[in-house]
N, CA, C and O atoms as a GROMACS GRO file, in nm:
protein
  480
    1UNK      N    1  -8.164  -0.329  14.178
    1UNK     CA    2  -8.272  -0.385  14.099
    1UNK      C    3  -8.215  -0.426  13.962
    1UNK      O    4  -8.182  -0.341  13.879
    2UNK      N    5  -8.206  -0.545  13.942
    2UNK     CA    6  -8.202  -0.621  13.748
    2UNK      C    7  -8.276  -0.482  13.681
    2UNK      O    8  -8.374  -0.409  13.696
    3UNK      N    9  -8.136  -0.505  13.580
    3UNK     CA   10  -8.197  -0.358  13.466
    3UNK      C   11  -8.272  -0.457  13.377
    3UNK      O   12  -8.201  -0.479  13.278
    4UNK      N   13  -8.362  -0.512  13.373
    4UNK     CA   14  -8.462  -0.580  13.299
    4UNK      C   15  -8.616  -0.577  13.337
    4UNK      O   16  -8.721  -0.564  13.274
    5UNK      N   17  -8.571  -0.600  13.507
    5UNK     CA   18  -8.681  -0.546  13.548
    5UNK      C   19  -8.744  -0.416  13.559
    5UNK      O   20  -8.864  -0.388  13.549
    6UNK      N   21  -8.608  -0.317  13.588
    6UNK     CA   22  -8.677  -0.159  13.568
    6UNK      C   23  -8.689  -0.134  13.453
    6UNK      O   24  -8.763  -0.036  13.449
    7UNK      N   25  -8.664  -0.161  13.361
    7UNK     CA   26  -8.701  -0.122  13.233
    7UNK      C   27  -8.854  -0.199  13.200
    7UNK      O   28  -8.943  -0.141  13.138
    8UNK      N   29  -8.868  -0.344  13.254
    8UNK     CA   30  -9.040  -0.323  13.244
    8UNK      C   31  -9.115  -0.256  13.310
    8UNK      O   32  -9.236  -0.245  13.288
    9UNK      N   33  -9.049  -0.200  13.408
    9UNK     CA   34  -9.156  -0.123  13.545
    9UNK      C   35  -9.167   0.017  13.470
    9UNK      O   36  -9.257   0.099  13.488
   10UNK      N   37  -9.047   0.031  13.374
   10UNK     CA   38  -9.051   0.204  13.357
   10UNK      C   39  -9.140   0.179  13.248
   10UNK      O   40  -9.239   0.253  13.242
   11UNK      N   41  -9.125   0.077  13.150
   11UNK     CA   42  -9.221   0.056  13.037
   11UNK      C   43  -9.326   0.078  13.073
   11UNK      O   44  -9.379   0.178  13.026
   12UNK      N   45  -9.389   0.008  13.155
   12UNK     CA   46  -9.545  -0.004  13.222
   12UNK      C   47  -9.568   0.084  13.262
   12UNK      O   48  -9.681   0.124  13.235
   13UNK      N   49  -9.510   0.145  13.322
   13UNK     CA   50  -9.555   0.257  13.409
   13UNK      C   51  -9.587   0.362  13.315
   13UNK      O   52  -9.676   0.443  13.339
   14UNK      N   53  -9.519   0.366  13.211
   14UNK     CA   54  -9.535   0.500  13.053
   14UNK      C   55  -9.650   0.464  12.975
   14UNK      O   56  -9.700   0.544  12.896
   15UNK      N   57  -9.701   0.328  12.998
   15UNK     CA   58  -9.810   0.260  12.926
   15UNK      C   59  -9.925   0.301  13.025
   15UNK      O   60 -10.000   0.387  12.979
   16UNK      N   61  -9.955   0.258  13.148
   16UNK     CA   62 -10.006   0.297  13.238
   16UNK      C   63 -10.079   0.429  13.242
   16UNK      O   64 -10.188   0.466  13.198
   17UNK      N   65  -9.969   0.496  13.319
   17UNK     CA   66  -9.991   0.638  13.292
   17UNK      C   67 -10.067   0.711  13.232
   17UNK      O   68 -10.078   0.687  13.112
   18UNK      N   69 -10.142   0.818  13.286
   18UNK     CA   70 -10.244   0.863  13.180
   18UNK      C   71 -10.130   1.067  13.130
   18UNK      O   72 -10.088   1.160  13.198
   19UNK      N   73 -10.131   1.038  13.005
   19UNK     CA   74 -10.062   1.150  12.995
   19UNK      C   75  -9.942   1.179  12.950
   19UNK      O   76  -9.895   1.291  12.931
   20UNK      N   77  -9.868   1.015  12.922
   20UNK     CA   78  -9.713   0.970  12.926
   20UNK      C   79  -9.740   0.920  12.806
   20UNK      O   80  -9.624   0.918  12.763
   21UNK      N   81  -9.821   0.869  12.698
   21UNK     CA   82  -9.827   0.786  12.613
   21UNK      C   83  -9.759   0.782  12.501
   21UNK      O   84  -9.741   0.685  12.427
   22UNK      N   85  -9.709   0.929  12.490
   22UNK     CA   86  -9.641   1.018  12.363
   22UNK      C   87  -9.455   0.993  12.410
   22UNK      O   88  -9.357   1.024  12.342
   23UNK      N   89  -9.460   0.932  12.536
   23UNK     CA   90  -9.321   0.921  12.541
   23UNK      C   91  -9.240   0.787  12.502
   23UNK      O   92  -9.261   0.704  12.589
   24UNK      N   93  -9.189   0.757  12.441
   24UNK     CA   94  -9.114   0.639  12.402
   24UNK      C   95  -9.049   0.554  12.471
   24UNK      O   96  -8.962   0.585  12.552
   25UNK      N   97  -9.098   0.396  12.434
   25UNK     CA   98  -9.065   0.263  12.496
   25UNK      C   99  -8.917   0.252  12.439
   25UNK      O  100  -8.878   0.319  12.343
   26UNK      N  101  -8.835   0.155  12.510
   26UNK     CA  102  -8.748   0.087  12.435
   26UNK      C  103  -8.702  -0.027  12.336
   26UNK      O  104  -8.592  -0.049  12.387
   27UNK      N  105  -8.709  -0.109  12.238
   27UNK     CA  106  -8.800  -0.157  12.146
   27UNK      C  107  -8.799  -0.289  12.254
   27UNK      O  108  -8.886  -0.372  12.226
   28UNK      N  109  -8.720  -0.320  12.365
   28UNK     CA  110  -8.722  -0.445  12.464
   28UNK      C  111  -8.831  -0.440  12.570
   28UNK      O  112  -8.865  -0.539  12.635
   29UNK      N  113  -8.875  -0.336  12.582
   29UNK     CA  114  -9.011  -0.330  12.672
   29UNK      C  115  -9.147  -0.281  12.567
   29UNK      O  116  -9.243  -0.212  12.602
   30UNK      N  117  -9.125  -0.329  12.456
   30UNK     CA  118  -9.231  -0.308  12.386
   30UNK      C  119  -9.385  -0.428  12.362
   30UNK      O  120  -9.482  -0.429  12.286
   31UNK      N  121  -9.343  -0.502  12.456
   31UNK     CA  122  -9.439  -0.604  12.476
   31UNK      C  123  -9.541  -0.583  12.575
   31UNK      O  124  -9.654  -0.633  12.571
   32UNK      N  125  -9.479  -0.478  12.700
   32UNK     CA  126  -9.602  -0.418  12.734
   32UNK      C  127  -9.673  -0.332  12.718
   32UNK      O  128  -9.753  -0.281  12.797
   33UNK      N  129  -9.640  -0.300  12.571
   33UNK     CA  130  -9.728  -0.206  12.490
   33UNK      C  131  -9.875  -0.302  12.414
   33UNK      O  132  -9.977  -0.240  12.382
   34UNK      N  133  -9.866  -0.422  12.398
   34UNK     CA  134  -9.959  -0.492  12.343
   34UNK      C  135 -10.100  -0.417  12.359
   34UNK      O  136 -10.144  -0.371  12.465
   35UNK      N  137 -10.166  -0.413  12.228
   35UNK     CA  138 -10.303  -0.376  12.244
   35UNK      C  139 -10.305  -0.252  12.234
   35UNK      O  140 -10.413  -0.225  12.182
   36UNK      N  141 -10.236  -0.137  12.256
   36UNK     CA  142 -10.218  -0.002  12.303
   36UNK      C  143 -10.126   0.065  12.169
   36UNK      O  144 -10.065  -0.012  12.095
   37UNK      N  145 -10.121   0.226  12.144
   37UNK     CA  146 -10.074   0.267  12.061
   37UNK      C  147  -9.980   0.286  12.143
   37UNK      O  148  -9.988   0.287  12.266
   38UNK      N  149  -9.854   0.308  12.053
   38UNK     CA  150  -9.715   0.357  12.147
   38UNK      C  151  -9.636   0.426  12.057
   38UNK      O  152  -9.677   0.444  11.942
   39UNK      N  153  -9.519   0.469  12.096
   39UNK     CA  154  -9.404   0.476  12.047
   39UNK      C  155  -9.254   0.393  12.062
   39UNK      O  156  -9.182   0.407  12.161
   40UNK      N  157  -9.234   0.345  11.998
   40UNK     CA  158  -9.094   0.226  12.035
   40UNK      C  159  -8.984   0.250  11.958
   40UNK      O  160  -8.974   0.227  11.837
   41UNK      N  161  -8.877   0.310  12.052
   41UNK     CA  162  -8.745   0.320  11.974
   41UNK      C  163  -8.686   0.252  11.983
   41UNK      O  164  -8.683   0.208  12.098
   42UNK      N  165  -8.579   0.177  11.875
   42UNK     CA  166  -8.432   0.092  11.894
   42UNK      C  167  -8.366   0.109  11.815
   42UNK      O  168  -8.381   0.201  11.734
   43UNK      N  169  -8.273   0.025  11.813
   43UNK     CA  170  -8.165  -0.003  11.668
   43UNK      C  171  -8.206  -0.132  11.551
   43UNK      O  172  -8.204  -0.250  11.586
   44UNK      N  173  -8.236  -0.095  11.433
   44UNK     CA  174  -8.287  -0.206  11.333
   44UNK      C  175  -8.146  -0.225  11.286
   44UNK      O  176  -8.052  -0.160  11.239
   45UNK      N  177  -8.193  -0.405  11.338
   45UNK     CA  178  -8.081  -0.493  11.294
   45UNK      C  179  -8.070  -0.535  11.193
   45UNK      O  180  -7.963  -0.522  11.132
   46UNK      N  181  -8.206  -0.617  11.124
   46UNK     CA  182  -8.240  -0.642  10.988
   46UNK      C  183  -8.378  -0.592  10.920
   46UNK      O  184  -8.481  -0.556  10.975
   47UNK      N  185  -8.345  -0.601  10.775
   47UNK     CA  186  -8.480  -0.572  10.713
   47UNK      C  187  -8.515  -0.666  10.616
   47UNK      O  188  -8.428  -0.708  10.540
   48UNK      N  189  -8.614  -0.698  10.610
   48UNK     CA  190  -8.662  -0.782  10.481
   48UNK      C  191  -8.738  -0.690  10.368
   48UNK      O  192  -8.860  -0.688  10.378
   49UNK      N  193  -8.692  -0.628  10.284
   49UNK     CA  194  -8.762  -0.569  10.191
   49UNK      C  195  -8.837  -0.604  10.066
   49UNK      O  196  -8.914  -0.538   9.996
   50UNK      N  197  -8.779  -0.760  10.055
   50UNK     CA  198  -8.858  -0.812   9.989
   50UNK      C  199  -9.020  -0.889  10.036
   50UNK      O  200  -9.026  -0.965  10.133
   51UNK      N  201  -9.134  -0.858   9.957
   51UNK     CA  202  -9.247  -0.906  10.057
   51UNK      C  203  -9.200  -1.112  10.099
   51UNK      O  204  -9.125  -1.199  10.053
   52UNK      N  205  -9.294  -1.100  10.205
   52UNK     CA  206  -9.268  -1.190  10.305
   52UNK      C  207  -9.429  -1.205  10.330
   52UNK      O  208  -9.488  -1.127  10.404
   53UNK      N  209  -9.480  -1.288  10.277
   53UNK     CA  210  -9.642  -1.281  10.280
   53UNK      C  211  -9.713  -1.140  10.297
   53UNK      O  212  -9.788  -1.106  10.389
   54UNK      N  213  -9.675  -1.070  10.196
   54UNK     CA  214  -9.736  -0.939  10.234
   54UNK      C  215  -9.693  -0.895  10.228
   54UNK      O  216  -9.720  -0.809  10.144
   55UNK      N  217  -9.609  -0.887  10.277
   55UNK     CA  218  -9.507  -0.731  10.368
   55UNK      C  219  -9.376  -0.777  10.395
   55UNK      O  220  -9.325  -0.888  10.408
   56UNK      N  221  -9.314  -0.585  10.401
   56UNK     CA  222  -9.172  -0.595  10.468
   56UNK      C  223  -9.148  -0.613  10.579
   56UNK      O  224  -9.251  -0.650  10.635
   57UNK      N  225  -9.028  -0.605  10.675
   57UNK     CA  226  -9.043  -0.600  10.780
   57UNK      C  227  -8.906  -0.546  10.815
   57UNK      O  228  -8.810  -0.576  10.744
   58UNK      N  229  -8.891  -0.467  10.922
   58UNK     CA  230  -8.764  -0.458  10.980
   58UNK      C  231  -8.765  -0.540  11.133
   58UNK      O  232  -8.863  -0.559  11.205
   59UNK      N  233  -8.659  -0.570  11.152
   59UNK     CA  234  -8.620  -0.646  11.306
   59UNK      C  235  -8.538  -0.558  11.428
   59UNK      O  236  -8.416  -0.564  11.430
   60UNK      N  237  -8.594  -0.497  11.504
   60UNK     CA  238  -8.538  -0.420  11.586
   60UNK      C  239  -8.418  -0.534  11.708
   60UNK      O  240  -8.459  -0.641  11.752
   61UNK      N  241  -8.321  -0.497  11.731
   61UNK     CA  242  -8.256  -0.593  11.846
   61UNK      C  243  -8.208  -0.703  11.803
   61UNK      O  244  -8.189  -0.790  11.888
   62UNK      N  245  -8.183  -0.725  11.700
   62UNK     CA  246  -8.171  -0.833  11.609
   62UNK      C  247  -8.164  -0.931  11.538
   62UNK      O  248  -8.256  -0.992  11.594
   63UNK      N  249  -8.117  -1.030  11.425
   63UNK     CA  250  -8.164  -1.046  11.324
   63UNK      C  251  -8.305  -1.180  11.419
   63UNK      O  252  -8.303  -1.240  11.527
   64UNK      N  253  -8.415  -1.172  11.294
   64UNK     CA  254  -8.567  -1.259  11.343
   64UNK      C  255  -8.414  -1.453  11.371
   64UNK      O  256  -8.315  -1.467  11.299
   65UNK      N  257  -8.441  -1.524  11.450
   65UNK     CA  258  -8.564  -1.510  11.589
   65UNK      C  259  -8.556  -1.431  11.692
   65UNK      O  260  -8.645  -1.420  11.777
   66UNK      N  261  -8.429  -1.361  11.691
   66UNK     CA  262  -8.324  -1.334  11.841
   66UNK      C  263  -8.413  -1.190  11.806
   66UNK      O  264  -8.408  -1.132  11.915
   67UNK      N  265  -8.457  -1.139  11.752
   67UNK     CA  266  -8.508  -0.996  11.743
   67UNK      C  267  -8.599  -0.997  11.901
   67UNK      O  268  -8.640  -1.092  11.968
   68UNK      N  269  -8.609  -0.844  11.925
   68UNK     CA  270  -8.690  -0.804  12.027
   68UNK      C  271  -8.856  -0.704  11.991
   68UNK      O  272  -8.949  -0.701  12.072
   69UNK      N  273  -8.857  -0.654  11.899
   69UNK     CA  274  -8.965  -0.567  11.825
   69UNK      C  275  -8.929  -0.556  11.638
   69UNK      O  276  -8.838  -0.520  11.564
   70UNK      N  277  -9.113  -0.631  11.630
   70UNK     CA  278  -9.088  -0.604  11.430
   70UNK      C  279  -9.154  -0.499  11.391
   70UNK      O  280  -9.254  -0.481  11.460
   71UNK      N  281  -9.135  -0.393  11.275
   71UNK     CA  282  -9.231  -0.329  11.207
   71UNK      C  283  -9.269  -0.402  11.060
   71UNK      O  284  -9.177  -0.433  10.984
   72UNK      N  285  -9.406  -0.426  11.025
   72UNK     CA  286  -9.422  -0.455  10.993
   72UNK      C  287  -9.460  -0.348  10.876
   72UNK      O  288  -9.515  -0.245  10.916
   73UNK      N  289  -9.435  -0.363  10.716
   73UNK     CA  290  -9.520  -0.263  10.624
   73UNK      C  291  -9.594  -0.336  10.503
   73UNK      O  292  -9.525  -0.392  10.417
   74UNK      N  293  -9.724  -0.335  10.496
   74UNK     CA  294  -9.801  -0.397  10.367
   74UNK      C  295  -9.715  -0.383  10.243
   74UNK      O  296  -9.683  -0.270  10.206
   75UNK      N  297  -9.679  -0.481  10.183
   75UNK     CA  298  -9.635  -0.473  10.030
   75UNK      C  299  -9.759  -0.346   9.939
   75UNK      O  300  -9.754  -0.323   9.819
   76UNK      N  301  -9.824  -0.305  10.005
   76UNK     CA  302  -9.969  -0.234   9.923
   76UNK      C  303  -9.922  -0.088   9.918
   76UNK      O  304  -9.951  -0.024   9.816
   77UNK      N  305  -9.820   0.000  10.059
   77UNK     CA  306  -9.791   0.062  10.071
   77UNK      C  307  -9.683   0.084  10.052
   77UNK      O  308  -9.646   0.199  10.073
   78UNK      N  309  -9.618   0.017  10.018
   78UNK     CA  310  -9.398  -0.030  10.047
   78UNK      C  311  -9.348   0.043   9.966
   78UNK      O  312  -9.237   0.088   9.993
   79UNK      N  313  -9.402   0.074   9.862
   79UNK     CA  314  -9.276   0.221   9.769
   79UNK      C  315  -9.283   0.386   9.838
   79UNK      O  316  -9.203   0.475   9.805
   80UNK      N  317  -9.382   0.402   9.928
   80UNK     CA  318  -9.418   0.520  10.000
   80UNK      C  319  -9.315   0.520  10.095
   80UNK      O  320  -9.271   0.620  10.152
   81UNK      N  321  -9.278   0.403  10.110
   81UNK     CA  322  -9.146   0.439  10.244
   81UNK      C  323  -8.994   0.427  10.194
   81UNK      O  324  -8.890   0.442  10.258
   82UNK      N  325  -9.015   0.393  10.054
   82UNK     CA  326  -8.861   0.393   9.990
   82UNK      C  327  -8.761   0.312  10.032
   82UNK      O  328  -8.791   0.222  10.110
   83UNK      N  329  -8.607   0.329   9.986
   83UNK     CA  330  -8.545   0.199  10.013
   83UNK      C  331  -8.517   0.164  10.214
   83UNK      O  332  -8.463   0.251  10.282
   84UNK      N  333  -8.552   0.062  10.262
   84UNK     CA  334  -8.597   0.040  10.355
   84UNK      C  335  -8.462   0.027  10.444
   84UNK      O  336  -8.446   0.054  10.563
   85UNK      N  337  -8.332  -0.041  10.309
   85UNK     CA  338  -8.232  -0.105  10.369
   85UNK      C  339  -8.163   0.072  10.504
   85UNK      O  340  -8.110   0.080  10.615
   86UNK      N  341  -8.203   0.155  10.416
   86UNK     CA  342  -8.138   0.262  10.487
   86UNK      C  343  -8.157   0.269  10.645
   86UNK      O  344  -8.100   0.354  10.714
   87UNK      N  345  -8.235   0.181  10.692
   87UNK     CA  346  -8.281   0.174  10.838
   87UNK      C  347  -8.171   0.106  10.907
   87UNK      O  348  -8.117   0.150  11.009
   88UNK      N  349  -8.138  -0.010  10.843
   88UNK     CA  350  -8.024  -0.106  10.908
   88UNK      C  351  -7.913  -0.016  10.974
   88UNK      O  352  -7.828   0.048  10.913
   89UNK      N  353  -7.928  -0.023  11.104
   89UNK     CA  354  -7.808   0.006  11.197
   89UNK      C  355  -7.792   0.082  11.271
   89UNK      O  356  -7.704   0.092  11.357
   90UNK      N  357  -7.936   0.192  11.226
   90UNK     CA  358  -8.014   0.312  11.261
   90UNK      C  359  -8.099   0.277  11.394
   90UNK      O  360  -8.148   0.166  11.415
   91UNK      N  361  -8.108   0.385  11.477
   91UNK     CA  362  -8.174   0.421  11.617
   91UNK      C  363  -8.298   0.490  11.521
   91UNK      O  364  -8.285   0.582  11.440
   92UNK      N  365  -8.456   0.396  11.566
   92UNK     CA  366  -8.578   0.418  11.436
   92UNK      C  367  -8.678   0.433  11.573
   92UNK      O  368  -8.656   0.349  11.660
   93UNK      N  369  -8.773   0.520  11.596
   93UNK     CA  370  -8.857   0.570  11.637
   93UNK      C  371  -8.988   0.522  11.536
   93UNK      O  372  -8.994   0.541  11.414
   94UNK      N  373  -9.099   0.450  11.626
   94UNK     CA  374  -9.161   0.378  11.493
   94UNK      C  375  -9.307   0.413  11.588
   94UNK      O  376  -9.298   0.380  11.706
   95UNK      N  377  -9.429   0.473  11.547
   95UNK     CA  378  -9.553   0.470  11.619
   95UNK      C  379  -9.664   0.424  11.557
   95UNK      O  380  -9.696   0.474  11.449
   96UNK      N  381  -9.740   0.323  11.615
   96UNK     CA  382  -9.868   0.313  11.597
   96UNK      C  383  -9.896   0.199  11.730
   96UNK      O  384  -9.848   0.197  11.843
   97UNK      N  385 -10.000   0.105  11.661
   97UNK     CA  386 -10.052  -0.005  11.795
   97UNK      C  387  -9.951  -0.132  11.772
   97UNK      O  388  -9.927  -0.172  11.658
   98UNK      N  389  -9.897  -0.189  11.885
   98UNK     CA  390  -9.845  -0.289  11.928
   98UNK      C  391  -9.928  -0.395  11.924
   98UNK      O  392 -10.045  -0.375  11.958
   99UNK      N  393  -9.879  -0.560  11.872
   99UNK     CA  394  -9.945  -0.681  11.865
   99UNK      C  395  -9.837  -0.746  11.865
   99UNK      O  396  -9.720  -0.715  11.842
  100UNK      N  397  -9.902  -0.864  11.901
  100UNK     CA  398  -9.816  -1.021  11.891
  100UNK      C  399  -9.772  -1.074  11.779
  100UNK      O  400  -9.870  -1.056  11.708
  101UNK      N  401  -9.702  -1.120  11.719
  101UNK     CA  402  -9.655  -1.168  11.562
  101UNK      C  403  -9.645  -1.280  11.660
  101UNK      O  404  -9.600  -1.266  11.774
  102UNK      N  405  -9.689  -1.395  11.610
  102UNK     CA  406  -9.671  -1.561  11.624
  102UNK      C  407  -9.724  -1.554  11.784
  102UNK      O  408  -9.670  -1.646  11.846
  103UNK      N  409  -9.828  -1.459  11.888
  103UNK     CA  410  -9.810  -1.470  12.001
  103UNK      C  411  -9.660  -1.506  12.072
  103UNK      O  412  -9.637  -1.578  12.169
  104UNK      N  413  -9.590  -1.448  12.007
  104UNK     CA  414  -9.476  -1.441  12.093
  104UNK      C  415  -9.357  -1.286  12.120
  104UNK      O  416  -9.308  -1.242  12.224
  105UNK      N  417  -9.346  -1.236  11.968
  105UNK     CA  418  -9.306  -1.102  11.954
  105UNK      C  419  -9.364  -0.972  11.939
  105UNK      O  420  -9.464  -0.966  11.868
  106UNK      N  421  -9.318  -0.857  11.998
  106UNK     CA  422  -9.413  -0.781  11.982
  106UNK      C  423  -9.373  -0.686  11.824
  106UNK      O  424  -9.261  -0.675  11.774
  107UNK      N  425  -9.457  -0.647  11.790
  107UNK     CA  426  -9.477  -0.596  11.598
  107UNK      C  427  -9.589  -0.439  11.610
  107UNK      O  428  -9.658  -0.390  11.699
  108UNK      N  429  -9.567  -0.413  11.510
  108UNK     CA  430  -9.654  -0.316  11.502
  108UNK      C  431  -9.644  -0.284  11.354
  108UNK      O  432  -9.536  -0.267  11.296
  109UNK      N  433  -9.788  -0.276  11.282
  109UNK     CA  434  -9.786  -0.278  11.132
  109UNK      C  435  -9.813  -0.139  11.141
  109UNK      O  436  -9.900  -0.085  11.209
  110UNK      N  437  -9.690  -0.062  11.031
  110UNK     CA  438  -9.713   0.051  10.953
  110UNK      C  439  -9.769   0.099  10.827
  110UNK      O  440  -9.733   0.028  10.733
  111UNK      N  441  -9.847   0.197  10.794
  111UNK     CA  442  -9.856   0.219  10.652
  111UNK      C  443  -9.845   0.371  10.585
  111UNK      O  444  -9.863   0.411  10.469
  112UNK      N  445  -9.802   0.452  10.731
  112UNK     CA  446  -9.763   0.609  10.683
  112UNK      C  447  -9.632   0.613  10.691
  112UNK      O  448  -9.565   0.576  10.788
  113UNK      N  449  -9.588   0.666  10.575
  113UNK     CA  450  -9.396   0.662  10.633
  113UNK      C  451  -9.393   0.755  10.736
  113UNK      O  452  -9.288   0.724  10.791
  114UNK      N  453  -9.448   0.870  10.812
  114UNK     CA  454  -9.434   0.948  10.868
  114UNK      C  455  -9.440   0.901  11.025
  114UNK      O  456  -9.420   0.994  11.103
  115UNK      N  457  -9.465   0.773  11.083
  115UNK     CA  458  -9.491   0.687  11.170
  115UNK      C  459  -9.328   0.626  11.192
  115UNK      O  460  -9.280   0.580  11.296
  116UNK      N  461  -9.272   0.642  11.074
  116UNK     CA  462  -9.140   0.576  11.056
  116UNK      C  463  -9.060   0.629  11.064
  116UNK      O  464  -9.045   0.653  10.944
  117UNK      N  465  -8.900   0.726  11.156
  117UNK     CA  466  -8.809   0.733  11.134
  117UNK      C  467  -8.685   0.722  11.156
  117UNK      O  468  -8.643   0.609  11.178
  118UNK      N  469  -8.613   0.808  11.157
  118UNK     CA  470  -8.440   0.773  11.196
  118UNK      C  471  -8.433   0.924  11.295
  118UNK      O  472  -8.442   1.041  11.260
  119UNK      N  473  -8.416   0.869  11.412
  119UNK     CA  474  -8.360   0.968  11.524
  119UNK      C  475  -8.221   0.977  11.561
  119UNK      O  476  -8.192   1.075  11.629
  120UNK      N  477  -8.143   0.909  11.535
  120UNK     CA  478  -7.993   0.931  11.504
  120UNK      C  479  -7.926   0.935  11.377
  120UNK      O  480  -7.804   0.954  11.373
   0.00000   0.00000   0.00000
């Protein structure tokens, strides 16, 4: 079986699932998290810490367009999570609800740093 495909079947199936929800996507199957709260781990490739209509953002999988999952953080909240660059290169465990940025990527806006961290 294409490791692209089991990794959406395992995605889905953790989304699915009633009971599994607390277990973590990979930030490349995080699109079938849309709509749904999750957890999505990867490696952040880039960050924009300067606001960007709003907000920061980090780019999981890397740098925006080629990225695979964004977090998104309100410029309203952005000194609560401190310097951001420290994420770059880091394996980041990131939770809340999954959405579309441009209907095409999947994102998820943060505003507790505690939603946010570094697992390696």
């Amino acid at each position: 079986m294409n490791l692209h495909v089991l990794t959406a079947l395992t995605a889905l199936a953790l989304v699915v699932a009633p009971g599994l929800a607390a277990q973590a996507l990979p930030d490349t199957a995080a699109r079938h998290a849309v709509g749904r709260s999750a957890v999505v781990v990867g490696v952040v490739a880039q960050v924009k810490d300067r606001s960007h209509r709003g907000y920061a953002y980090l780019n999981f999988g890397g740098a925006y367009p080629q990225h695979t999952f964004s977090v998104w953080i309100p410029d309203s909240v952005g000194t609560r999570f401190g310097d951001l660059q420290r994420f770059v290169g880091k394996r980041v465990r990131a939770s809340g609800e999954v959405w579309l940025q441009n209907n095409e990527w999947p994102a998820m806006t943060i505003t507790d740093p505690k939603d946010l961290e570094i697992v390696q």
